[in-house]
N, C-alpha and C positions, 0 to 999 in steps of 0.2 A: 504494500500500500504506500502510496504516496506520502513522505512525512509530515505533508502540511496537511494531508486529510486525516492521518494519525490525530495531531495534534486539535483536529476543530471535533472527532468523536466526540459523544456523550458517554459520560459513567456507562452509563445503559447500553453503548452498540461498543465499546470495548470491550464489555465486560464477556459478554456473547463472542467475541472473537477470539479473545485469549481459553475463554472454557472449551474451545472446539481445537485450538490449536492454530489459528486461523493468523494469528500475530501471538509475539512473545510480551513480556511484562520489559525486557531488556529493548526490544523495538523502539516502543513504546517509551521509555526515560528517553531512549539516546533521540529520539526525535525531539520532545519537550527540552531539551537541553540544549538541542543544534536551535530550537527557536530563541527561546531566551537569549543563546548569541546573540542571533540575528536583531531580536525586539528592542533588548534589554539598555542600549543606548540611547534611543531615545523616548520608550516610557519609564523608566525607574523602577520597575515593580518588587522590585524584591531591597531588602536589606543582607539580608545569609543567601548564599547558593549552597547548598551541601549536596554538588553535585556527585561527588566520592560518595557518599553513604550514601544516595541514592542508586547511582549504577549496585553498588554489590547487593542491595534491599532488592532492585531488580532480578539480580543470577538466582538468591533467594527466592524468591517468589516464583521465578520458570522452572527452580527445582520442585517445590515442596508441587507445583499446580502440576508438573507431568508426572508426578512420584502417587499422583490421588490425592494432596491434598488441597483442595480448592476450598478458600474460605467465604467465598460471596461475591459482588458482584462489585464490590472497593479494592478486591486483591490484584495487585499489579498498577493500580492506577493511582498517577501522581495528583500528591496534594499537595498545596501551600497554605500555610497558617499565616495569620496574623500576626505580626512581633508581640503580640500581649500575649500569647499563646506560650508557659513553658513548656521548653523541649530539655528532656533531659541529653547533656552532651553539647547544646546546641546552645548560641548565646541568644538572650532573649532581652531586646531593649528597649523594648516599650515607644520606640520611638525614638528617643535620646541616646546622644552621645554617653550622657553622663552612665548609662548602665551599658557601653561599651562592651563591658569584659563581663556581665554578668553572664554567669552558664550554670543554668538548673541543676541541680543532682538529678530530679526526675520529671515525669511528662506529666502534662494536665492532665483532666479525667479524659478531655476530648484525644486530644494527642493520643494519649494511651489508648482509646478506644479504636481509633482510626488503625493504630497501631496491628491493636486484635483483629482488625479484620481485612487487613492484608496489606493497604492503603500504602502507600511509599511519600516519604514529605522530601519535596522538592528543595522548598525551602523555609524560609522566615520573610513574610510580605511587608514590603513602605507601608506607610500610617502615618497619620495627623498625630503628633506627639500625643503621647498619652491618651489620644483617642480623644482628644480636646477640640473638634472643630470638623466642620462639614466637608471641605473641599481638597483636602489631601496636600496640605504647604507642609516640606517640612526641612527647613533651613539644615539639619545636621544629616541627612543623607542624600537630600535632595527631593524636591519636591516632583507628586505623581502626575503622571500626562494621558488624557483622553485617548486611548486607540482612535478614535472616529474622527480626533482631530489636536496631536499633540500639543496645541497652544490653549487647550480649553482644558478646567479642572477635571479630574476625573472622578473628583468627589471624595468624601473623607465621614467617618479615619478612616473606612477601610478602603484605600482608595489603591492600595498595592491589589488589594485581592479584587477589587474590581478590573481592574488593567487587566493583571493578568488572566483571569479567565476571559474578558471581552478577546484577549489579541490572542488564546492558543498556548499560551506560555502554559499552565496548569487545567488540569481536567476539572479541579476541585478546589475550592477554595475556601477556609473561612475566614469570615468577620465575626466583628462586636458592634452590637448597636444599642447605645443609651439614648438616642433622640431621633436616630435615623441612618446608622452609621453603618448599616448594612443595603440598605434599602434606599440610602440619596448615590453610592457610588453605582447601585444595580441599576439605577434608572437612566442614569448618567452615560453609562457606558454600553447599556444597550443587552443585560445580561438578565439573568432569575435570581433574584437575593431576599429569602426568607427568612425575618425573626417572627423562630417559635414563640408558644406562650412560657412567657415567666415560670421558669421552675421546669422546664421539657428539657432543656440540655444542665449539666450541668456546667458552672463559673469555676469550680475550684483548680486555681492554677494559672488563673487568670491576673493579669491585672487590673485592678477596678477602676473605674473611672465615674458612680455613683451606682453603690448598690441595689439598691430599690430600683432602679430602672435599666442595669447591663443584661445584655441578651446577646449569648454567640445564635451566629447563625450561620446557614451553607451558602454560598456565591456560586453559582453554577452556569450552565447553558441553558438546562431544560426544567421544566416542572421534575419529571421522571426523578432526576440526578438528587434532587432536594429530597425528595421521596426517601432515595436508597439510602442519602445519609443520614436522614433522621434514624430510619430503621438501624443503622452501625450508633450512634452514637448517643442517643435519645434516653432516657430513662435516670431512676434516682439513685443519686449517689450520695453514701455516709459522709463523704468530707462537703458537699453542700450541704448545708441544711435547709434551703432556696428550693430545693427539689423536691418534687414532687412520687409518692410511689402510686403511680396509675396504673391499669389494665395495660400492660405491651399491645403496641397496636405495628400492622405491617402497611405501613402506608402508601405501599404501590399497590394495593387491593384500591384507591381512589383514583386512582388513574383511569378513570372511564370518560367517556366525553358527552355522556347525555345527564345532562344538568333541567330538565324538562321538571318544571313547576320549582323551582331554585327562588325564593324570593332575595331578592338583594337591593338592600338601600342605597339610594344615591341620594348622599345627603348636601343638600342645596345649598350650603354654608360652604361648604369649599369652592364651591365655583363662583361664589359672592367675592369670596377672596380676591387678592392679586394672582394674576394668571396670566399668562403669554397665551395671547388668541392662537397660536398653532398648537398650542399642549393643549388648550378650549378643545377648538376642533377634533384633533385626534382622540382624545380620552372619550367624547363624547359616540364620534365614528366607533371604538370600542366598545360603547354601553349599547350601541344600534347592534353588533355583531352577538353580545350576551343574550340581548332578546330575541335574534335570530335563534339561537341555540337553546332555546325553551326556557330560557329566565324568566321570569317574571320583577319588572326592575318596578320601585316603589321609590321614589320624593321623599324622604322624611325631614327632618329638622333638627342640630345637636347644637341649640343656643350656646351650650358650654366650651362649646370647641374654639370658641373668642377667647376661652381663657389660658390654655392650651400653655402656651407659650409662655406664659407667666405663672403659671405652676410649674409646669418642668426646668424653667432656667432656675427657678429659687431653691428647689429640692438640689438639682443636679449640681449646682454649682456651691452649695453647702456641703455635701457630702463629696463630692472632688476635692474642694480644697479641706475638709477636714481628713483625707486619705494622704493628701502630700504637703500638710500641713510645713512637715519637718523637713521636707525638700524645699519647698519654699523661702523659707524663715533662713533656710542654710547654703543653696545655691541655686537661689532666686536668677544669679546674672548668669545663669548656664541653660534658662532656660529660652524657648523662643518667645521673643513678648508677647503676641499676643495670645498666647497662654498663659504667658505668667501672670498675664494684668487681669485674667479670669479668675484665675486661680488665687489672686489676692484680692481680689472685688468676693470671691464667698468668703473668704474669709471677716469680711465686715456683715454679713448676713447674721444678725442674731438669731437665737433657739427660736423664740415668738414669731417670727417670720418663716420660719421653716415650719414650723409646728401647724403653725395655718396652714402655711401651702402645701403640709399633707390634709389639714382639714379640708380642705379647697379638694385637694385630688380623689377621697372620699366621697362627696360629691359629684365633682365630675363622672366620677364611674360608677354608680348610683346611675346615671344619665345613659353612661353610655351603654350599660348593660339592659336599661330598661329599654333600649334602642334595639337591640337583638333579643327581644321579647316576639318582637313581629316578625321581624326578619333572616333570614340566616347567614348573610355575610352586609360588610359596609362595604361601597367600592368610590374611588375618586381618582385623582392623579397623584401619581406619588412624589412629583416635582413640578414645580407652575411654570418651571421656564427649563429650556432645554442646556446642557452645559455652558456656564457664562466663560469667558475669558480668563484664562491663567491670571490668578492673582488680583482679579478684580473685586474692588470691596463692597461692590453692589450692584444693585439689578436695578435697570428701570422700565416698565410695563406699562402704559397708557399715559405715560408721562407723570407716575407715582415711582420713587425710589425709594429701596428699604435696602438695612443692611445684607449682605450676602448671607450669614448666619441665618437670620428669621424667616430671610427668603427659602433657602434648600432646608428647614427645619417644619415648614408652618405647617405640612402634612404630616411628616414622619411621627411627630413627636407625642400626639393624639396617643398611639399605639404603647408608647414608651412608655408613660401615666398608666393605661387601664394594665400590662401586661399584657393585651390579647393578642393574638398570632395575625401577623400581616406579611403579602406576600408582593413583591414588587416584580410585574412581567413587563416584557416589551411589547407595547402596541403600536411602535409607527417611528417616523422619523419628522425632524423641523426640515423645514426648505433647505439648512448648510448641510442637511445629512446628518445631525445630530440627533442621537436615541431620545424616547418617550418612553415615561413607563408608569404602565395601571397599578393603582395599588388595590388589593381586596384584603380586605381584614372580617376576623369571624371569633367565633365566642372561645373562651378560653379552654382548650385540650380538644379542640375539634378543627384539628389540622386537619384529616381526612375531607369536609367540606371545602374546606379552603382547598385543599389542593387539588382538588374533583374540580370546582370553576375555572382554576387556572389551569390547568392542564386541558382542559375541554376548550377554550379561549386559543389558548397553545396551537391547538393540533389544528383550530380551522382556519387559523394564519400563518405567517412566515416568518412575518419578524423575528423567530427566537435561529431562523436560520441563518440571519444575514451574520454579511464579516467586516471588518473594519477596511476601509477604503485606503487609511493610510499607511498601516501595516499589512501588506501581504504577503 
């Protein structure tokens, strides 16, 4: 097979090639590895290549799968984590210089997990420091760039793991998303980027960036791909105690594409918002192709979602800087400022004001849960403008400007607040050929729904097929 068609497979049509014999797990790295050559100048996606332990994780993996033992349908196939992600062996920097040299003794739950089931990490993905900001800047390794058009953000923090699977470089990727941070580089770069519900994967090994609202999630190609890796990594673990122990569920059993009597809210407060009339159009063109596909789409109303953004910056930014409180206070000038001046702006947040703004978030999800009483998922845009300009600190839409933050956040962050599971797909492109993407969200541990629309959504269009124009 062709190396670049190697590299653009899904979890799902590799996984079927290597179990018949049809390509090796060794193919397979050495192609993702000749890509990242090729890529890796001009998007940044990675921080570690651990190309050496990958090739021999590969000879491992074509022995144990021709010897009988085949562990699933993640064995042979390359991942990239996120820098928050520890690897034991591997250094893990959060983003910063300043943890350069740090290197785990051992793996996350995730890592480990991936681990178990055959998975090979390619490497440790770029990141908005600390996982501190929407659009992927990050002055000490360099900042990430848009496959579809390297002078545009590619979105943050997870904006290595967005690159990289939009351009081929990994099959698999994850993120962390406290406000949107899986879910603004997915929509950005034209990819599938799902955060589960609060408590479905576990945190431990992570690092936090605000407890009550971090959620890793998978960066993929296809609906499918999210599927297979919930099912590897999904379930409760004793070192969180954030987790959940639910019934195990296989959630490529959702993968069907008739969604016929689906009710799904389309709530009319996001499209009141600020929005780029080509993201209008497309998101809207998508809510037409849903009710083609036996949806039933319903108008509702979430007054609260005004408030959104002023609940989650209070929480979030309280509990971040009282996490790097002692980084702050001790090498404050080592960090990138506009991180640092976050992270010292919650620190002026008193208890009283946090304490509300979890009373405040109490209510808001009171709201929003009473919103999935009628319906069984919410659906909108998961970004109102399509990727702005490298480095620009704002957007402006009807001749209104907001800052770049509140803009790539105003949707994401709804989700971050209740915990519910939201899934960000590709529906379309802006006129410069820059990616759109739908976001659907749905009740808490009822991923299976969710990923039943999006994948039904998936398979009657193209967009999750297309490739980047300026990497090829």
């Amino acid at each position: 097979m062709d190396p670049l068609e190697i590299c653009y497979q899904s979890a799902g049509q590799l996984s079927k090639l290597i179990k018949v014999g049809q390509i090796s797990p060794v193919e397979i790295i050495e192609a993702h590895l000749d890509r990242v050559e090729l890529t890796e100048p001009v998007l940044n996606s990675f921080i570690t290549l651990t190309a050496e332990q990958a090739i021999n994780a590969a000879h491992k993996a074509e022995s144990e799968i021709t010897s009988g033992n085949y562990r699933g349908p993640l064995h042979g196939i390359p991942v990239g984590l996120k820098d928050l992600f520890n690897t034991g062996g591997v250094k893990t920097t959060s983003g910063s210089r300043i943890f350069d040299n740090f290197i785990p003794d051992r793996d996350c739950t995730v890592a480990a997990r991936f681990n178990d089931a055959g998975a090979i990490l390619l490497g440790k993905l770029n990141m908005h420091q600390f996982a501190y900001g929407p659009t992927g800047e990050n002055p000490d390794y360099g900042h990430m760039h848009n496959p579809w058009n390297p002078d545009h953000y590619a979105g943050g923090s997870s904006g290595g793991s967005g690159s990289a699977t939009a351009a081929g470089q990994c099959t698999v990727t994850m993120g962390s998303d406290t406000g949107g941070s899986v879910r603004i580089p997915a929509s950005l770069c034209g990819i599938v980027g799902l955060k589960p519900t609060y408590g479905l994967l576990s945190r431990h090994g992570l690092t936090p960036l605000a407890w009550s609202m971090d959620h890793p999630g998978p960066m993929v190609r296809t609906v499918e791909d999210a599927a297979i890796v919930l099912n590897a990594i999904s379930g409760a673990d004793h070192n969180d105690k954030t987790t959940y122990d639910h019934p195990e569920s296989n959630y490529t059993t959702a993968l069907i594409e008739n969604i016929n009597g689906l009710k799904i809210g389309v709530v009319k407060e996001f499209f009141d918002d600020l929005i780029h009339p080509e993201v209008d159009h497309t998101v809207r063109e998508a809510l037409k192709k849903l009710e083609e596909l036996g949806a039933q789409l319903i108008e509702i109303s979430f007054p609260m979602y005004s408030e959104s953004q002023a609940i989650s910056s209070t929480i979030l930014m309280s509990e971040a800087a009282a996490y790097h409180r002692e980084l702050v206070i001790n090498q404050g000038d080592q960090l990138y400022e506009p991180v640092r001046l976050r992270l010292q702006s919650g620190l002026l947040i008193s208890a009283a004001d946090y304490i509300r703004a979890q009373q405040a978030r109490t209510m808001f999800n009171q709201e929003a849960s009473k919103l999935l009483q009628d319906v069984d998922l919410l659906v909108g845009p998961t970004e109102p403008v399509p990727a702005p300009p490298l480095l620009s600190p704002d957007v402006t839409v009807h001749g209104k400007t907001i800052g770049i933050t509140p803009a790539l956040t105003q949707y994401t962050r709804t989700y971050n607040i209740t915990g519910f599971p939201a899934i960000s797909i590709p529906c379309g492109f802006s006129k410069d050929g820059l990616p759109i993407g739908l976001q659907l969200a749905g009740k808490p541990f009822d991923e299976m729904t969710l990923l039943r629309a999006a994948y039904a959504y998936e398979q009657s269009t193209t967009w999750h097929q297309a490739r980047p124009k300026i990497i090829t």
